[in-house]
C-alpha positions in Angstrom: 107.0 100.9 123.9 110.8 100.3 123.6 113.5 102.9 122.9 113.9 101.9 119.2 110.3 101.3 119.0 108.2 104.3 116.4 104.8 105.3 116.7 103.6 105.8 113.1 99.5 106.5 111.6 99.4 105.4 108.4 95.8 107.4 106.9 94.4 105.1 103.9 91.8 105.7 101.6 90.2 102.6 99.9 87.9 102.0 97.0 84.4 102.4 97.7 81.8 99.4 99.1 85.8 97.2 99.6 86.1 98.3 103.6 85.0 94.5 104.0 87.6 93.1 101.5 90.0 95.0 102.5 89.8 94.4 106.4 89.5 90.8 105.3 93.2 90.9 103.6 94.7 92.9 106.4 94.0 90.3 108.6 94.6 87.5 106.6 98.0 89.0 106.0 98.5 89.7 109.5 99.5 93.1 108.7 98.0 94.6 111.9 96.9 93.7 115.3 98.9 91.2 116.3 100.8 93.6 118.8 99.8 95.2 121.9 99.1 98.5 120.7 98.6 98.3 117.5 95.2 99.2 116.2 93.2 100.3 113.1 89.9 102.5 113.4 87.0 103.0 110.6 86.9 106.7 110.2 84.4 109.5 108.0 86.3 112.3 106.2 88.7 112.2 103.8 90.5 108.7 104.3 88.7 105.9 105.7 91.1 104.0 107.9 93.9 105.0 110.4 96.0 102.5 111.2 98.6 102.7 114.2 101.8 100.8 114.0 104.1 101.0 117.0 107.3 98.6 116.9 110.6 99.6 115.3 110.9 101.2 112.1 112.0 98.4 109.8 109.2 96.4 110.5 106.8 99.4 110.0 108.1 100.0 106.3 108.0 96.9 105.6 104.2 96.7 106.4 103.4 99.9 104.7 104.9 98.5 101.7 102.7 95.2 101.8 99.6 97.4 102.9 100.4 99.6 99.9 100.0 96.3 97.1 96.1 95.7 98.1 94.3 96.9 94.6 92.0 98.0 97.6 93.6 101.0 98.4 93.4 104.5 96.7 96.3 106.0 98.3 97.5 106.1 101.7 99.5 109.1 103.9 101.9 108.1 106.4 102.5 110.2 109.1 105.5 109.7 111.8 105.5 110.8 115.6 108.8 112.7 116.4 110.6 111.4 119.7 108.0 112.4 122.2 111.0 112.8 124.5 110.4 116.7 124.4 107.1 116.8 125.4 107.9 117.5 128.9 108.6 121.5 128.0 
């Protein structure tokens, strides 16, 4: 990960019976997994995908914004790591 790089989970939820759709039009968009380690996981509870996006911001917003224009998606929650620089204490 490089210093300007961000480590951002982006939780979404998507309409129900769509998880194939809408993994189809992620990838076809290329709006995740074409980085070393980037990575999206099919999860139970209250959302249904966690996506991981680690590059620099401006590309990250820029996906979240495409990511947010599938008529797939319910809503989404974007949560962003602070610098883990502090971690040490």
């Amino acid at each position: 990960m490089g210093y300007q790089d961000s480590l951002v989970y982006i939780l979404v939820q998507i309409e129900p019976g769509k998880e194939k759709e809408f993994t189809d039009e992620m990838l076809s968009k290329r709006l995740f997994l074409d980085s070393k380690g980037e990575r999206i996981d099919f999860v139970h509870g209250s959302f249904d995908y966690v996506m991981i996006f680690r590059r620099p911001m401006k590309d990250i917003e820029a996906r979240i914004i495409a990511l947010r224009k599938s008529p797939f998606i319910r809503k989404t929650e974007t949560l962003i790591c602070f610098d883990r620089a502090w971690k040490e204490f």
